[in-house]
MDAnalysis code that builds the backbone (N, CA, C; Angstrom):
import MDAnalysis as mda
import numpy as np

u = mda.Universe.empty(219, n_residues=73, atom_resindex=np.repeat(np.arange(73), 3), trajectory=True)
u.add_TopologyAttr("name", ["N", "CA", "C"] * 73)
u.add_TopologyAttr("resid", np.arange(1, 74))
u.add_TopologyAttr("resname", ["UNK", "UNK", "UNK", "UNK", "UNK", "UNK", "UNK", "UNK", "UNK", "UNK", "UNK", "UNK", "UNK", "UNK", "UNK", "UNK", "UNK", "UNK", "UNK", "UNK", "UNK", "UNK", "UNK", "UNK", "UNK", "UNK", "UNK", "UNK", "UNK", "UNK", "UNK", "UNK", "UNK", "UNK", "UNK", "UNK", "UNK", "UNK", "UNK", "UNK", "UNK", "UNK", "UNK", "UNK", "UNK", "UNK", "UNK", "UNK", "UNK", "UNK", "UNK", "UNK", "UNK", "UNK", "UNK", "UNK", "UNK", "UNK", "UNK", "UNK", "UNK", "UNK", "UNK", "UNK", "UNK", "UNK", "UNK", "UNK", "UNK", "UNK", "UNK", "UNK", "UNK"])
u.atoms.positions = np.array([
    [51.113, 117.108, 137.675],
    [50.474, 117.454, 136.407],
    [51.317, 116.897, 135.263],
    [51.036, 116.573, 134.164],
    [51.516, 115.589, 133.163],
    [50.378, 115.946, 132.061],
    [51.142, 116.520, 131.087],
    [50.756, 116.683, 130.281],
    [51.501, 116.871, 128.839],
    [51.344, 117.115, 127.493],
    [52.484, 117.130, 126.168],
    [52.862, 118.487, 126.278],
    [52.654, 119.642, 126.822],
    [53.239, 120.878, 126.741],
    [54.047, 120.987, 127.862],
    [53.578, 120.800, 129.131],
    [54.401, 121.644, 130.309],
    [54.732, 120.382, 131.121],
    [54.666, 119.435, 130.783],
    [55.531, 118.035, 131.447],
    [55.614, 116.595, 130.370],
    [55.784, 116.759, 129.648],
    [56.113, 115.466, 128.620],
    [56.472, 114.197, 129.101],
    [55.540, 113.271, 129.192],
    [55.914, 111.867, 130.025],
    [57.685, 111.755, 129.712],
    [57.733, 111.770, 128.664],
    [59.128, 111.734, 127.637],
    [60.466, 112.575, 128.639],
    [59.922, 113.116, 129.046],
    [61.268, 114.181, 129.580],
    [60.489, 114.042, 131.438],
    [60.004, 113.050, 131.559],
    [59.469, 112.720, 133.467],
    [59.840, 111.353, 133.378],
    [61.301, 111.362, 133.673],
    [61.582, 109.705, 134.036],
    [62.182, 109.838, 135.499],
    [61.623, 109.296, 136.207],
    [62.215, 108.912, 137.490],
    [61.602, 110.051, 138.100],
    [62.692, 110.476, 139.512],
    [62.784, 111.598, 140.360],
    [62.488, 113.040, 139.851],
    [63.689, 113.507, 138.493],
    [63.632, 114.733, 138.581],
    [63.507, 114.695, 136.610],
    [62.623, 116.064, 136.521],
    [62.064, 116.840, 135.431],
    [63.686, 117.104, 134.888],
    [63.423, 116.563, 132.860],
    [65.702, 116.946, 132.833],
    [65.098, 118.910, 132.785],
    [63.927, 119.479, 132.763],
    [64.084, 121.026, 132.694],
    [64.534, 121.595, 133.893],
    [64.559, 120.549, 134.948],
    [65.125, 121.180, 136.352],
    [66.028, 120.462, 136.561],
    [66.562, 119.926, 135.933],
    [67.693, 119.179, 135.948],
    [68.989, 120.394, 135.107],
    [68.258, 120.402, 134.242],
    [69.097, 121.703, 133.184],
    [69.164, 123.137, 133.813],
    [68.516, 123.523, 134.549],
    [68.213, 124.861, 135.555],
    [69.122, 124.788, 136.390],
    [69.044, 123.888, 136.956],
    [69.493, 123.572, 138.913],
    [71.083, 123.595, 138.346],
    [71.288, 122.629, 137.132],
    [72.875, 122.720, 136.717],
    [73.257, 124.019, 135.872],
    [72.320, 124.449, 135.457],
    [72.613, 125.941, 135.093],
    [73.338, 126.249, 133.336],
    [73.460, 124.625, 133.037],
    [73.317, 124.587, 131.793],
    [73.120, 125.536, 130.447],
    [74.351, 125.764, 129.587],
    [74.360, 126.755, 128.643],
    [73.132, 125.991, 127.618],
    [72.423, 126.939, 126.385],
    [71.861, 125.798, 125.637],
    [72.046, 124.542, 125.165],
    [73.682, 124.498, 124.548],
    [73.784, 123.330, 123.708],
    [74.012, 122.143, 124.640],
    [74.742, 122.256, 125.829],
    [74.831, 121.305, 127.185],
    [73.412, 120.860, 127.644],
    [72.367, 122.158, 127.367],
    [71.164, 121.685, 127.868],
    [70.255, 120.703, 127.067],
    [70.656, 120.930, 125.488],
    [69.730, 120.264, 124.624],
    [70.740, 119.161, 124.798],
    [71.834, 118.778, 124.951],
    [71.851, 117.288, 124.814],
    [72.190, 116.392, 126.038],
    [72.037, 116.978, 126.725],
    [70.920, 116.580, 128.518],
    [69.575, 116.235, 128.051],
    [68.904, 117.257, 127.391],
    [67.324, 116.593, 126.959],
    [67.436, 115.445, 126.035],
    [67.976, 115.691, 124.873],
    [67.790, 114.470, 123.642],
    [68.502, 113.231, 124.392],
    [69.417, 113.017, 125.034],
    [69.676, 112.104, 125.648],
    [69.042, 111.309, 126.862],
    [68.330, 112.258, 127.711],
    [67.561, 111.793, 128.486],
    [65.854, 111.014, 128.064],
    [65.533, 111.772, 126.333],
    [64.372, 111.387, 126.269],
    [64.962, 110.163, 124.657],
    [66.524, 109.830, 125.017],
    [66.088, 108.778, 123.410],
    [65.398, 107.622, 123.511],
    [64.724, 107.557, 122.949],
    [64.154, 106.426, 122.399],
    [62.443, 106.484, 123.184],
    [62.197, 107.263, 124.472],
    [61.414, 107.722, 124.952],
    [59.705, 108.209, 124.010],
    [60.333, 109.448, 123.437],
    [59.585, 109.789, 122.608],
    [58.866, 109.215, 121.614],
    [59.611, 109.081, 120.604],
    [59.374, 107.853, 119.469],
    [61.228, 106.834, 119.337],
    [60.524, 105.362, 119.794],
    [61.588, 104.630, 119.788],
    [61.964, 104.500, 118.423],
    [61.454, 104.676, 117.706],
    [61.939, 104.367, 116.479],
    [63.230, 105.745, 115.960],
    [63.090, 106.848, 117.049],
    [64.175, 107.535, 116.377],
    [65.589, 107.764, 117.815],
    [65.568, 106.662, 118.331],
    [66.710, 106.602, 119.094],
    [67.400, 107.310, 119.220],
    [68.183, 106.393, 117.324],
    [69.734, 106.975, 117.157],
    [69.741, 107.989, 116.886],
    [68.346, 108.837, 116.260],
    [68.415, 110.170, 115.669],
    [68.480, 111.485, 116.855],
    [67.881, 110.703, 118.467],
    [67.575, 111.358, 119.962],
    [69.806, 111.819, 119.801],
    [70.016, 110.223, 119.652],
    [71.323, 110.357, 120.215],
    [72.413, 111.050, 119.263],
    [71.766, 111.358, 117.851],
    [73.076, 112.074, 117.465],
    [72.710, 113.135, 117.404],
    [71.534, 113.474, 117.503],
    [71.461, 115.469, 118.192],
    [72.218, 116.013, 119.529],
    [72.145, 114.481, 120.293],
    [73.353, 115.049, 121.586],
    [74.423, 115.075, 121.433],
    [74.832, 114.349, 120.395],
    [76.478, 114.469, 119.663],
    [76.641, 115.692, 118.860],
    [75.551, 116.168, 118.137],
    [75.977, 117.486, 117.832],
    [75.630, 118.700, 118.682],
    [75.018, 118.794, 119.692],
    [75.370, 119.811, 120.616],
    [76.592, 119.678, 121.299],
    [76.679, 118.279, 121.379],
    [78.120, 118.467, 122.814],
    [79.506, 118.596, 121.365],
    [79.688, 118.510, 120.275],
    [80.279, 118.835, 119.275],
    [80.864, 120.368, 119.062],
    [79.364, 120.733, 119.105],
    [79.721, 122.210, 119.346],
    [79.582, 122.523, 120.243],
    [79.597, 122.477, 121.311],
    [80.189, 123.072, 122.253],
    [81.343, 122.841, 122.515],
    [82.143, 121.512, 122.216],
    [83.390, 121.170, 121.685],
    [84.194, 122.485, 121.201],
    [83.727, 122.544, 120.071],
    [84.332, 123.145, 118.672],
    [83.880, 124.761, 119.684],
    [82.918, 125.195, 120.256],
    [83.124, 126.843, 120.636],
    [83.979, 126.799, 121.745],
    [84.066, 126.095, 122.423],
    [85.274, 126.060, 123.454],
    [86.831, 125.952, 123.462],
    [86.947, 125.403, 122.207],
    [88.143, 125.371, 121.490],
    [88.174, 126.842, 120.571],
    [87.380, 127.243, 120.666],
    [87.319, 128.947, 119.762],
    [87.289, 128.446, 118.396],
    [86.414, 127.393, 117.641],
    [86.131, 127.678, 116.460],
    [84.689, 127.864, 116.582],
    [83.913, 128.896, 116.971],
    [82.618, 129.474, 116.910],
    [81.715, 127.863, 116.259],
    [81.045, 128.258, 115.044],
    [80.082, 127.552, 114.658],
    [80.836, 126.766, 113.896],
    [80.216, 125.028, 113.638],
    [81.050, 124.087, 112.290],
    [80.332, 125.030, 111.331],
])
């Protein structure tokens, strides 16, 4: 099944769904959202790539920055 709500061509590349990809690894949110924005850049709309790829820089940022114990930038 393939569809824009419950399977997004965008986030079905290859073998495995990244929402069971993010499950199966057990993934906190911010690890999980930039597993997704990275898996779907340029996917979605190519025209916003770099914008896919620096939302995964700011999740894995902060999760950076909360792991180091400064909570939120």
């Amino acid at each position: 099944m393939s569809n824009t709500v419950e399977h997004p061509s965008h986030y079905n590349i290859g073998k495995y769904e990244v929402i069971d990809v993010i499950n199966d690894w057990r993934l906190n949110f911010q690890l999980g959202n930039a597993i997704k924005y990275i898996a779907r850049a340029g996917r979605k709309d190519p025209s916003k790539t770099v914008e896919d790829l620096e939302k995964a820089r700011f999740y894995i940022d902060y999760e950076i920055n909360r792991l180091k114990g400064g909570g939120e930038k």
